[in-house]
VMD Tcl script that builds the backbone (N, CA, C; Angstrom):
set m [mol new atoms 237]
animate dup $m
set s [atomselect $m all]
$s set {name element resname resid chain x y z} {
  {N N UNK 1 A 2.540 -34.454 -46.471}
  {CA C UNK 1 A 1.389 -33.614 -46.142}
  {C C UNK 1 A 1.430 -33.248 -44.664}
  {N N UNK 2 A 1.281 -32.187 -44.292}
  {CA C UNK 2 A 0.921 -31.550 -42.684}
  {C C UNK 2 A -0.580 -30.726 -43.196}
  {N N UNK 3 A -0.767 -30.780 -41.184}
  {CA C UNK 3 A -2.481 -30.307 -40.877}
  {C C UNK 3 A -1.627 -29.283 -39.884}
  {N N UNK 4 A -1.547 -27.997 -40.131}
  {CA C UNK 4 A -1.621 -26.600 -39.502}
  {C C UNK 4 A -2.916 -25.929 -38.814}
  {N N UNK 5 A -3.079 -26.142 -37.551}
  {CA C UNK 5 A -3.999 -25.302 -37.143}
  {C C UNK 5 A -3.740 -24.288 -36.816}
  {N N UNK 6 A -4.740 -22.956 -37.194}
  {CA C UNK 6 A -4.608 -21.550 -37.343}
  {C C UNK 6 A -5.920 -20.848 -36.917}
  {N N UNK 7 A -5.622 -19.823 -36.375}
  {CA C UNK 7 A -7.181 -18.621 -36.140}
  {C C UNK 7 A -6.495 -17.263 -37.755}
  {N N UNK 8 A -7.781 -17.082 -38.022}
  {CA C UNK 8 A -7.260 -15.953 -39.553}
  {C C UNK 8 A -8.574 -14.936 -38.857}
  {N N UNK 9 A -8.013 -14.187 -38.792}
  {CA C UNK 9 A -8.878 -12.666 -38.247}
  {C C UNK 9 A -8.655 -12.152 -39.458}
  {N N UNK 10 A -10.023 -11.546 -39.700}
  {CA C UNK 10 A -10.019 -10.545 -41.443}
  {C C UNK 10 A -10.843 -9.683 -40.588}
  {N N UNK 11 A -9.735 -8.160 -41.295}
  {CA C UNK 11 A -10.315 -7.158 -41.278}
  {C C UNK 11 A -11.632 -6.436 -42.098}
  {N N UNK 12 A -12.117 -5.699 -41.474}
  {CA C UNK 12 A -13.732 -5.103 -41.945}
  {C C UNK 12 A -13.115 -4.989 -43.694}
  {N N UNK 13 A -12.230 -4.616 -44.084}
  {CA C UNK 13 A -12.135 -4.354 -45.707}
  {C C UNK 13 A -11.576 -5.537 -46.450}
  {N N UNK 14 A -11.827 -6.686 -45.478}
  {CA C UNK 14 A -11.829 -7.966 -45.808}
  {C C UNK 14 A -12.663 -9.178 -45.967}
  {N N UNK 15 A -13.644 -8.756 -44.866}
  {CA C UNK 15 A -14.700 -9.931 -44.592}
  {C C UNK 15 A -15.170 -10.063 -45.792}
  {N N UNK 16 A -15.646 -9.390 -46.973}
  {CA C UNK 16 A -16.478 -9.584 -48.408}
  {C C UNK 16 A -15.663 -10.444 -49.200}
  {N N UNK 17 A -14.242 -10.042 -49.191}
  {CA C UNK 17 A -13.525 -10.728 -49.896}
  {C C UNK 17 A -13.119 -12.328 -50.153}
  {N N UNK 18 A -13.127 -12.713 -51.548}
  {CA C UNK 18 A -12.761 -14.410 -51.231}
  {C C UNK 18 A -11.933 -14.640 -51.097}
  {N N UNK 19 A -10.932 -14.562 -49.843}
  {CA C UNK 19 A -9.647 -14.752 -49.586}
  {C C UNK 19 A -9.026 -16.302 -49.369}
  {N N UNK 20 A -10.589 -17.028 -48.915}
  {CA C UNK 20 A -9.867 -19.060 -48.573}
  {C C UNK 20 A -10.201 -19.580 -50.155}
  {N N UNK 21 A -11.309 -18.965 -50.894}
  {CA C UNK 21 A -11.305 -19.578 -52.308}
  {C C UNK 21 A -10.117 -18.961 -53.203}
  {N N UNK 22 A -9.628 -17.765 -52.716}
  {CA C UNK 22 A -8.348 -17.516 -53.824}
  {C C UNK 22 A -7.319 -18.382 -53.102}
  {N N UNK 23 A -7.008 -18.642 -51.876}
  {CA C UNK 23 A -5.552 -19.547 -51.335}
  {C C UNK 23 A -5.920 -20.941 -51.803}
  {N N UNK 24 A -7.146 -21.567 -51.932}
  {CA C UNK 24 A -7.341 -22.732 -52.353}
  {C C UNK 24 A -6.805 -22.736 -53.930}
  {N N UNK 25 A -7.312 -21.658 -54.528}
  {CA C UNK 25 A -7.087 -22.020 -55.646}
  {C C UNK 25 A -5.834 -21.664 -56.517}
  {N N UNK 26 A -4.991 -20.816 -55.880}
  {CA C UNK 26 A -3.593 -20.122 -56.102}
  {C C UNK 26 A -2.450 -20.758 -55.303}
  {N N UNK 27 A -2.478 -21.487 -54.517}
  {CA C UNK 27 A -1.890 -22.293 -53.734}
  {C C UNK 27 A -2.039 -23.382 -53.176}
  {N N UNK 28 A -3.200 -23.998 -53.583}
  {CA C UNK 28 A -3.130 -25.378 -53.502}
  {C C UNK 28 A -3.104 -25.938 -52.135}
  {N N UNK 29 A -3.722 -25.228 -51.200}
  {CA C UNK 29 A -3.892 -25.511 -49.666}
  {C C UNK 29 A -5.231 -25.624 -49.442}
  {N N UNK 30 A -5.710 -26.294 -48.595}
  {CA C UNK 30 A -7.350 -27.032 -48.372}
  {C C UNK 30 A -7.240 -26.556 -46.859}
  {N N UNK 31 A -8.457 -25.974 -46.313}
  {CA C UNK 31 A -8.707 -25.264 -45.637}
  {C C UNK 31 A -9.919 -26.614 -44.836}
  {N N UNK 32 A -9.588 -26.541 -43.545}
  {CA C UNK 32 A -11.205 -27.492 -42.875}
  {C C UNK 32 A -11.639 -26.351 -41.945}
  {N N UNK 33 A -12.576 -25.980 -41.856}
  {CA C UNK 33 A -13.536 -24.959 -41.263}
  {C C UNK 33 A -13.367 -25.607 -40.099}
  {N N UNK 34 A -12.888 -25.275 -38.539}
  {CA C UNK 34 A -13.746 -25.999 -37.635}
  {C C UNK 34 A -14.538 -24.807 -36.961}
  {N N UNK 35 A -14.318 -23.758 -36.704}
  {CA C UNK 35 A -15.139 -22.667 -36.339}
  {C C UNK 35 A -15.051 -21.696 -36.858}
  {N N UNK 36 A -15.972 -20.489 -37.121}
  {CA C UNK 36 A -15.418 -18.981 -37.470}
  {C C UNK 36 A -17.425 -18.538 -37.060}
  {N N UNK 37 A -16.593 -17.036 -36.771}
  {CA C UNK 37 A -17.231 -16.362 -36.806}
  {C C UNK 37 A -17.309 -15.056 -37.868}
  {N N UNK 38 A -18.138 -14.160 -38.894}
  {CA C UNK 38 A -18.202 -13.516 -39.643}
  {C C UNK 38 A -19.384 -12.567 -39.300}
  {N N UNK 39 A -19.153 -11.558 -39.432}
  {CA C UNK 39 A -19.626 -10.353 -39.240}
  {C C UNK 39 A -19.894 -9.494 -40.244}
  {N N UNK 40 A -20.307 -8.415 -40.201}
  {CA C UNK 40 A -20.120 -7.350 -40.698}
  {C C UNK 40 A -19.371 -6.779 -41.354}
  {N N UNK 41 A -18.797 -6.700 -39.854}
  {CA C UNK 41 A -17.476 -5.491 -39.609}
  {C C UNK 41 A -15.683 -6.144 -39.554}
  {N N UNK 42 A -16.224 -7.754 -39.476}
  {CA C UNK 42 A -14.813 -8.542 -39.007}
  {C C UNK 42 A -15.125 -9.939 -38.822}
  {N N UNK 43 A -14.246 -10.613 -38.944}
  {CA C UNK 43 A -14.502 -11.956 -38.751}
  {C C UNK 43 A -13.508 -12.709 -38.316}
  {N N UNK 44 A -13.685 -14.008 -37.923}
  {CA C UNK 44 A -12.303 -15.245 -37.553}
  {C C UNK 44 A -12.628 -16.531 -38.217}
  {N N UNK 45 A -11.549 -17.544 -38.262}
  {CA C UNK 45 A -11.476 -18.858 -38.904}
  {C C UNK 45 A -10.838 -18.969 -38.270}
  {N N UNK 46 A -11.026 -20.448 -37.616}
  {CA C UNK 46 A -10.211 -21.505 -36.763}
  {C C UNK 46 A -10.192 -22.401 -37.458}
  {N N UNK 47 A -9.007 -22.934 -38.580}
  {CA C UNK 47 A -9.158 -24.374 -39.408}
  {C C UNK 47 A -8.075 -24.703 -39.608}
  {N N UNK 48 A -7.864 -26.031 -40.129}
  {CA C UNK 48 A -6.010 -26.498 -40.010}
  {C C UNK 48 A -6.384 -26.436 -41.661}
  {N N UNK 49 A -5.116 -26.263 -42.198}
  {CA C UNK 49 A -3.980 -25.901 -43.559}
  {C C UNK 49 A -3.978 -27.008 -43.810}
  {N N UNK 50 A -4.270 -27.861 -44.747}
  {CA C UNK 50 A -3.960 -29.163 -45.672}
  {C C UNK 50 A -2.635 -29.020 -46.584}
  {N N UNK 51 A -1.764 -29.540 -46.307}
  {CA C UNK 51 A -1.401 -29.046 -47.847}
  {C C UNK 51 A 0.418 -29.878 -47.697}
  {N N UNK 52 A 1.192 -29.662 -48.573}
  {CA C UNK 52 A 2.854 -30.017 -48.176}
  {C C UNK 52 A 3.620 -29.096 -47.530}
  {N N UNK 53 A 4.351 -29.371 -46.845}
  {CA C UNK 53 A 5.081 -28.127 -45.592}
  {C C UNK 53 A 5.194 -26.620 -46.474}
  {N N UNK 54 A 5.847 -27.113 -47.711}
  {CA C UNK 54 A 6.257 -25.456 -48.286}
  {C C UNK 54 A 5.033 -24.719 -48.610}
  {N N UNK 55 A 4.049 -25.568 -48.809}
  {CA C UNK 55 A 2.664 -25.285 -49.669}
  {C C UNK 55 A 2.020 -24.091 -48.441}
  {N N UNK 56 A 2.079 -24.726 -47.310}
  {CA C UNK 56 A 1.101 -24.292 -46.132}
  {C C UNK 56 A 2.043 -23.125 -46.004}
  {N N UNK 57 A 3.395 -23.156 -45.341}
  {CA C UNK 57 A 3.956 -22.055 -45.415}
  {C C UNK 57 A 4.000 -21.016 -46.319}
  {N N UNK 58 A 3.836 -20.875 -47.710}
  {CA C UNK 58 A 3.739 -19.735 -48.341}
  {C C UNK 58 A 2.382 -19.642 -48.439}
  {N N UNK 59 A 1.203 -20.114 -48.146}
  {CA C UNK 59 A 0.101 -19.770 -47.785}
  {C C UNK 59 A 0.018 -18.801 -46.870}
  {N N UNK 60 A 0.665 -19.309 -45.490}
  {CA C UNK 60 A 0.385 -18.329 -44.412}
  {C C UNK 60 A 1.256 -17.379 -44.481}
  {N N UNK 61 A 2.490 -17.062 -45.026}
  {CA C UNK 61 A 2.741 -15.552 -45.539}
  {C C UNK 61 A 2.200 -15.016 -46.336}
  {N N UNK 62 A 1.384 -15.927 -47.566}
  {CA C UNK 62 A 0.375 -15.408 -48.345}
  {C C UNK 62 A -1.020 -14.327 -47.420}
  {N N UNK 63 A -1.432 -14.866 -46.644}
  {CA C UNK 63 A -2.641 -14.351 -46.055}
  {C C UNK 63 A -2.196 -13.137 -44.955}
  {N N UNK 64 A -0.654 -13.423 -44.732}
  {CA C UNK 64 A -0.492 -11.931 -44.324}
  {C C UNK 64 A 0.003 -11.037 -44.723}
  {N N UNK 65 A 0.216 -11.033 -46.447}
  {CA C UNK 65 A 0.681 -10.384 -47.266}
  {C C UNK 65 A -0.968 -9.939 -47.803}
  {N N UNK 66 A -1.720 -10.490 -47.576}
  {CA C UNK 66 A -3.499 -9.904 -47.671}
  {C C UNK 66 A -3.678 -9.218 -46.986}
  {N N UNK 67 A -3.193 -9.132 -45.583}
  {CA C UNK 67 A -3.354 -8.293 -44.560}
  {C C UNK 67 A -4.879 -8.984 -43.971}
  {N N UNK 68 A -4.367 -10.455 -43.371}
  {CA C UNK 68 A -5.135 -11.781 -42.510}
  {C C UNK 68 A -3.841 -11.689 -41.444}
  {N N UNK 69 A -4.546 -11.565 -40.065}
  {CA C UNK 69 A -4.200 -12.031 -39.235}
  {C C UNK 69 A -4.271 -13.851 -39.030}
  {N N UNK 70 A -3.018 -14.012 -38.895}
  {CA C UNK 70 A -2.613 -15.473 -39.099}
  {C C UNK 70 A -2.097 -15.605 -37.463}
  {N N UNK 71 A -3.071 -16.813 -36.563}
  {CA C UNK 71 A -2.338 -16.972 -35.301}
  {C C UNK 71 A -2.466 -18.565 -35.781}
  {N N UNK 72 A -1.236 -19.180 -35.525}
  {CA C UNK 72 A -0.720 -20.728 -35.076}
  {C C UNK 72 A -1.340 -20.740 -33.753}
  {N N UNK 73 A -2.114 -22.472 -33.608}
  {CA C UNK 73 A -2.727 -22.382 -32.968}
  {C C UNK 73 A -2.006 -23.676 -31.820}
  {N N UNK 74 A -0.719 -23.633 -32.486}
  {CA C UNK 74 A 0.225 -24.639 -32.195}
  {C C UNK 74 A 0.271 -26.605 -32.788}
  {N N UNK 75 A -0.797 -26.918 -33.633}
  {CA C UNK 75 A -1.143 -28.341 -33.590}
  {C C UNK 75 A -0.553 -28.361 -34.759}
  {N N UNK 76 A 0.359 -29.029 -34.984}
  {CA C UNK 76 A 0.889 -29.724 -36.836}
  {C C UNK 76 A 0.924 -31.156 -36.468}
  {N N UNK 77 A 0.219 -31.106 -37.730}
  {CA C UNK 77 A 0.022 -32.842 -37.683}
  {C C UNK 77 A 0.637 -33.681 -38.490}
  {N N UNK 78 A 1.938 -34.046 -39.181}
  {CA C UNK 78 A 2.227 -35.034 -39.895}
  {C C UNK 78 A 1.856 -36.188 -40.947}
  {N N UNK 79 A 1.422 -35.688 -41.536}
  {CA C UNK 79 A 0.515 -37.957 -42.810}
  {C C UNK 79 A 1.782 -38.162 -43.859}
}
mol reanalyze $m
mol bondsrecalc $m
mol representation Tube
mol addrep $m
């Protein structure tokens, strides 16, 4: 298991969308909220990726194949 911390910027034709309940549930990655902001028009998530190395990784090409800005926030954590 690794802990990936990430910022996910969603665009305005995104914010409505359930984009962390479809990766939870299509990929098997657990998401911990530690901040976000949501808007309107746009939003951010700052949360680390739960999950097994390959798991998290095709997650986060997953979410930018959604067209989610995915920034590494540099912290992987190892268990």
């Amino acid at each position: 298991m690794i802990r990936v911390r990430v910022k996910l910027t969603f665009p305005e034709a995104l914010v409505r969308e359930p984009i962390i309940a479809r990766m939870v549930t299509e990929l098997g990655v657990v998401p911990n909220i530690r901040r976000a902001d949501v808007g309107e028009h746009s939003g951010w998530i700052v949360c680390e990726l739960d999950g097994d190395g390959a798991g998290v990784d095709r997650a986060v090409h997953w979410l930018q194949a959604e067209g989610v800005q995915v920034d590494l926030l540099g912290d992987v954590v190892e268990s």
